[in-house]
NUVOKOL-957053 format. One record per residue (C-alpha): residue number from 1; residue in three letters; x, y, z. Coordinates in Angstrom, 3 decimals. Layout:
N
+------+------+----------+----------+----------+
| tiza | doti |       c1 |       c2 |       c3 |
+------+------+----------+----------+----------+
|  NUM |  ala |        X |        Y |        Z |
...
+------+------+----------+----------+----------+
END
This chain:
188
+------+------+----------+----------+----------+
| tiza | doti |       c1 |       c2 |       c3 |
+------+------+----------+----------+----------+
|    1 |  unk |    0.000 |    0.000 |    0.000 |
|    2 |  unk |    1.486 |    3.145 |   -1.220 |
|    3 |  unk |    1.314 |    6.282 |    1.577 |
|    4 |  unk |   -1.355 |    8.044 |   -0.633 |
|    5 |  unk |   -3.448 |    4.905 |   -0.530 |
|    6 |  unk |   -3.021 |    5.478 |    3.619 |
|    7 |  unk |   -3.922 |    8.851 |    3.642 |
|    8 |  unk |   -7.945 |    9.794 |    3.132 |
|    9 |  unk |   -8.902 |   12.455 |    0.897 |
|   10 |  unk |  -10.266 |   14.637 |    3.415 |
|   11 |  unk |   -7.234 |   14.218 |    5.857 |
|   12 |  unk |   -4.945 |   15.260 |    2.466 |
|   13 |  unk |   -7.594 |   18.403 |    1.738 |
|   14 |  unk |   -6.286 |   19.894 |    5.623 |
|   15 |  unk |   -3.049 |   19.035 |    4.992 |
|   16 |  unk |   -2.729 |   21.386 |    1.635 |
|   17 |  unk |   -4.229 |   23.640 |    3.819 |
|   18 |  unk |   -1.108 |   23.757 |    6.748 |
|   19 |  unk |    1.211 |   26.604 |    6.988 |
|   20 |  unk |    2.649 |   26.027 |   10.399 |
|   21 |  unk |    3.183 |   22.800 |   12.177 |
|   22 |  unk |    3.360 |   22.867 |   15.677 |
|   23 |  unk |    5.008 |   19.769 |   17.946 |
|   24 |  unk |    4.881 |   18.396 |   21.453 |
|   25 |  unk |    8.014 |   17.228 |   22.329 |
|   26 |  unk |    7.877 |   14.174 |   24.666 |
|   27 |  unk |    5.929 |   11.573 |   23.665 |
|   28 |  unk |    6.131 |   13.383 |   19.655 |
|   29 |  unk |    9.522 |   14.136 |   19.334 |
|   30 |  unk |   11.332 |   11.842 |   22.223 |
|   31 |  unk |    9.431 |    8.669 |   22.934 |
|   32 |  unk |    8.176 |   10.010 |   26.764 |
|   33 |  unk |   10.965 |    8.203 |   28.744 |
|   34 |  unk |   12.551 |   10.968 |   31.156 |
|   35 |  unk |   16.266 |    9.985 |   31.566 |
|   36 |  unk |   17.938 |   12.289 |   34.463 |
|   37 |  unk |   21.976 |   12.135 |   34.306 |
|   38 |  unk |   24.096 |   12.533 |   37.850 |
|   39 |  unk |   23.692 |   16.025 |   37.825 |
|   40 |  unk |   19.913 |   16.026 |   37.395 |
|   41 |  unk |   19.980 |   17.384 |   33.919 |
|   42 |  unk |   17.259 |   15.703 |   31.738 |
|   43 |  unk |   18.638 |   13.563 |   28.801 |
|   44 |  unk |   16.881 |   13.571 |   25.725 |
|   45 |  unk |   16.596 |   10.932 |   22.542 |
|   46 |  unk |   15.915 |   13.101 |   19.031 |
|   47 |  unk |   15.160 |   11.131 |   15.600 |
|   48 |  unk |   17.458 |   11.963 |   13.235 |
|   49 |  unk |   14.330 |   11.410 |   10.631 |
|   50 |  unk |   12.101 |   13.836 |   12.345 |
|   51 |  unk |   15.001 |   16.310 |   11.890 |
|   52 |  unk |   14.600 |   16.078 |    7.939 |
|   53 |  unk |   11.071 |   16.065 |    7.928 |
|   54 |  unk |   11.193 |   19.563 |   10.325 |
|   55 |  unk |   14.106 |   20.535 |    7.846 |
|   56 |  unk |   12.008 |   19.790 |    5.254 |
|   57 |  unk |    9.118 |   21.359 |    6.246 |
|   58 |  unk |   10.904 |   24.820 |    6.177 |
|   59 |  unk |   12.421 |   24.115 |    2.960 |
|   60 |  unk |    9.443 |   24.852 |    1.826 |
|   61 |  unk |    8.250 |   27.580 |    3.733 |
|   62 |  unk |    6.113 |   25.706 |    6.398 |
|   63 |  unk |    7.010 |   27.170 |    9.724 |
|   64 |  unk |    7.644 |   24.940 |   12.698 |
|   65 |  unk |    7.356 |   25.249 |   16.454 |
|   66 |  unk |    7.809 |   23.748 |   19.272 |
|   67 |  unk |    5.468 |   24.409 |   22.473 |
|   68 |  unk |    6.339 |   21.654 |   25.584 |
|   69 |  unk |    5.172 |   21.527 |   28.580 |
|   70 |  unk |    8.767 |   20.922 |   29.817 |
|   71 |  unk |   12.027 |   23.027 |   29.578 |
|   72 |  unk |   15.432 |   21.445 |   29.588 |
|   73 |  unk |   18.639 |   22.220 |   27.865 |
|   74 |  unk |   18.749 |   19.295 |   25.543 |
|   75 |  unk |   15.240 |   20.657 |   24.156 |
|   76 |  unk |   16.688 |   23.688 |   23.723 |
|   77 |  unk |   19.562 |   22.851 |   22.010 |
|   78 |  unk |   17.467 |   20.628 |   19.640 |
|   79 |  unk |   15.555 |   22.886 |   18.743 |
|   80 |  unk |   18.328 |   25.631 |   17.959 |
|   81 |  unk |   20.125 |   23.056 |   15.662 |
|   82 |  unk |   16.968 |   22.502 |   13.380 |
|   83 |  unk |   16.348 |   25.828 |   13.072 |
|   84 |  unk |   12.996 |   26.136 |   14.909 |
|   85 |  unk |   11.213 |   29.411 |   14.333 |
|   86 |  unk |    9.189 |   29.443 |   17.416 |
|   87 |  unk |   10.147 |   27.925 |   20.437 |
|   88 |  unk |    8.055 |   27.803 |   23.731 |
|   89 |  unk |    9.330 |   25.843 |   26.507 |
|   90 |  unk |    7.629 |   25.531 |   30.211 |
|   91 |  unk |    4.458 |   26.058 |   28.813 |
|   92 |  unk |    1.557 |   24.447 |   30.696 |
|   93 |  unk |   -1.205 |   26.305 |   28.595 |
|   94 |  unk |   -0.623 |   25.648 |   24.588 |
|   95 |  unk |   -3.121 |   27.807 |   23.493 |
|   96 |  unk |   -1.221 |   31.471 |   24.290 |
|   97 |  unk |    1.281 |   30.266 |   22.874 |
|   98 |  unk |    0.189 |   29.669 |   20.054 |
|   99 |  unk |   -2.361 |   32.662 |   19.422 |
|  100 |  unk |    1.042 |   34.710 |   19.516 |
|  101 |  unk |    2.620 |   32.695 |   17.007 |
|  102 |  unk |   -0.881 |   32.875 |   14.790 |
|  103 |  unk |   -1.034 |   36.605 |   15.743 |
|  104 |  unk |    2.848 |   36.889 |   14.424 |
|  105 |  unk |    2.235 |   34.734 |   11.248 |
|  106 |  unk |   -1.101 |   36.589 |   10.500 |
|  107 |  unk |   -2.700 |   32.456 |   10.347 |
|  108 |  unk |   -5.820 |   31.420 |   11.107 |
|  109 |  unk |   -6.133 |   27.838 |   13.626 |
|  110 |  unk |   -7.372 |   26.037 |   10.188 |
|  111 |  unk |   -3.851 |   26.911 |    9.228 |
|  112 |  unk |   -2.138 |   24.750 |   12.133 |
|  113 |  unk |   -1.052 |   20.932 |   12.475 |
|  114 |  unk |   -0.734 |   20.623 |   16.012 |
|  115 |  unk |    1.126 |   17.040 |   16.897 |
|  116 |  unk |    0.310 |   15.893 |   20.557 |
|  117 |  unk |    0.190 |   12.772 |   22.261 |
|  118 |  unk |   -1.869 |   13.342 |   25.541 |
|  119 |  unk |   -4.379 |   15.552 |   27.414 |
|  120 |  unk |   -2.261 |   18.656 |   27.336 |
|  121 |  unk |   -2.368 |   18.839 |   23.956 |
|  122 |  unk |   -6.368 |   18.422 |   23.745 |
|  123 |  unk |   -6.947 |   22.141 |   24.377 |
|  124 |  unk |   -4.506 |   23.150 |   21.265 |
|  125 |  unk |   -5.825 |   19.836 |   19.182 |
|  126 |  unk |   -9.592 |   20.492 |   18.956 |
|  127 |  unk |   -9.491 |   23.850 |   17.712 |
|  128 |  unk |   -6.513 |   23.503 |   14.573 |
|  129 |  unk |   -6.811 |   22.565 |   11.109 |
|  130 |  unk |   -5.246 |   18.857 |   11.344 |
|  131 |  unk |   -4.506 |   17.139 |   14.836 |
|  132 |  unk |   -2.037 |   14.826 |   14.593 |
|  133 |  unk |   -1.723 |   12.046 |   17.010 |
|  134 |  unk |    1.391 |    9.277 |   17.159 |
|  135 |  unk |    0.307 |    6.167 |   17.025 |
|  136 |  unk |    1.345 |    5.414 |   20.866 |
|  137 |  unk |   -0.621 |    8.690 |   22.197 |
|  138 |  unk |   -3.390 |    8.458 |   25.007 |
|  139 |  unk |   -6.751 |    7.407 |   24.005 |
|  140 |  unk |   -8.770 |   10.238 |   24.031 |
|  141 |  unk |   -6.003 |   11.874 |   21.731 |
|  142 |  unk |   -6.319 |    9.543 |   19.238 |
|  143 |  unk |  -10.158 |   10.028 |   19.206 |
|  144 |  unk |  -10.115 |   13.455 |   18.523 |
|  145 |  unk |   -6.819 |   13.782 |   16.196 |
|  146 |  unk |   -7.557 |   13.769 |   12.046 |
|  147 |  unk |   -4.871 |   11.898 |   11.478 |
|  148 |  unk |   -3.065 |    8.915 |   13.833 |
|  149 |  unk |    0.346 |    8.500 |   12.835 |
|  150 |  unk |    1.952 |    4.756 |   12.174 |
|  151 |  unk |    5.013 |    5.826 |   14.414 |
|  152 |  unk |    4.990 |    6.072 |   17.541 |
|  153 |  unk |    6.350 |    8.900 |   19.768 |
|  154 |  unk |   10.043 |    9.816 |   18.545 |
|  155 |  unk |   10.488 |    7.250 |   16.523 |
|  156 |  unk |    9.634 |    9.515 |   13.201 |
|  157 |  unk |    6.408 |   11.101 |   13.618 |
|  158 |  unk |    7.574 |   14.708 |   12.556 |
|  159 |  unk |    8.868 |   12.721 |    9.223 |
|  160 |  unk |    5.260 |   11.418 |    8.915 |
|  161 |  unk |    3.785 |   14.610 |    9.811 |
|  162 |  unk |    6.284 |   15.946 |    6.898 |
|  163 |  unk |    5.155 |   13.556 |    4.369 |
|  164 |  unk |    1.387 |   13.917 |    4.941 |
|  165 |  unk |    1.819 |   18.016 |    4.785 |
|  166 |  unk |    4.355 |   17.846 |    1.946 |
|  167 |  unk |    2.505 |   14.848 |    0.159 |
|  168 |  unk |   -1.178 |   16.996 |    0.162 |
|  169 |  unk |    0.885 |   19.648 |   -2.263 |
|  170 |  unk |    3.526 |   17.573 |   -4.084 |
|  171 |  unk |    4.509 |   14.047 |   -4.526 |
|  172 |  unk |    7.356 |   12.993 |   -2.099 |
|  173 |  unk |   10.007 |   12.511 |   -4.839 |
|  174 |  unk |    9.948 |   15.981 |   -5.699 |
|  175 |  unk |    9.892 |   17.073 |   -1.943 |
|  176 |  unk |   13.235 |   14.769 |   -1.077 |
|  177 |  unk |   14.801 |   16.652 |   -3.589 |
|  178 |  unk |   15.710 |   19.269 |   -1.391 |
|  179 |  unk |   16.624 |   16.997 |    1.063 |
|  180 |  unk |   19.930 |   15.985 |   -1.328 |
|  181 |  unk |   21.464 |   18.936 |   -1.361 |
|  182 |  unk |   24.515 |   19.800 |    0.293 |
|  183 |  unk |   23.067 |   22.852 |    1.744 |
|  184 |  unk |   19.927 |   21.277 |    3.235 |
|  185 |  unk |   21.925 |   20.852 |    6.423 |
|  186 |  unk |   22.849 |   24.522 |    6.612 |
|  187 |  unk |   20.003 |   26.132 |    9.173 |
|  188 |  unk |   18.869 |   29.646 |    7.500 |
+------+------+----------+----------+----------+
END
């Protein structure tokens, strides 16, 4: 089955429609184990795939953020090496958060994916364009997301999330492209 065949019409009609995407971080981006090192410091697992697809994503001027409940240096970081145009850390209430970005961008919530993989994210979720769940997220996530993702959390969902936003305007061929260039790793 070919990832178009996957994909319904009407979940590919709000995806041509995104032009921000918006991630959770653990349980999206890191698969939701907390590792602590001696020092305390949270340790953090990234997927090199989700970097592309977030790469990818701004290749072709789809802006990405990143609201988390949490804060922690390795998020940080992360997020400064993909280039992450909005950045929200600590944030136990989505929603502001992203209103300012929407009020920045001049968007409207039917513009937004929002990826989220528990109640937090429920608030955000039910009023966006396409809610995006992994496919590991709580329940009542996956009832209300448009779209369940076959990865679970940070093992490639923001590559998925790519590929469904990319694949509603282009096929994926044409998208990759980009992605073979030498300066697709250089942040702009």
């Amino acid at each position: 089955m070919s990832w178009t065949d996957r994909v319904s019409p009407a979940v590919r009609a709000l995806a041509a429609n995104i032009k921000l995407v918006v991630f959770d971080v653990d349980g999206v981006l890191t698969d939701g184990t907390l590792t602590y090192s001696e020092r305390g410091e949270q340790v953090k697992h990234f997927n090199v795939k989700d970097g592309v697809g977030i790469k990818l994503l701004q290749r072709f001027d789809i802006a990405t953020a990143i609201i988390s409940a949490k804060s922690s240096a390795a998020l940080a970081k992360r997020a400064s090496d993909l280039g992450v145009q909005y950045f929200y850390p600590g944030a136990s209430d989505k929603w502001p958060c992203l209103q300012e970005i929407l009020d920045q961008l001049e968007l409207m919530p039917e513009q937004v994916c929002y990826v989220g993989d528990d109640v937090i994210d429920l608030k955000v979720m039910t009023r966006v364009g396409l809610a995006v769940a992994p496919a590991d997220a709580f329940w009542m996530v996956h009832d209300r997301a448009h779209y369940c993702c076959d990865k679970p959390g940070g093992k490639g969902v923001a590559r998925e999330v790519a590929d469904l936003v990319l694949g509603s305007r282009m096929s994926l061929e044409d998208a990759y492209i980009k992605a073979m260039l030498p300066e697709f790793e250089v942040i702009k």
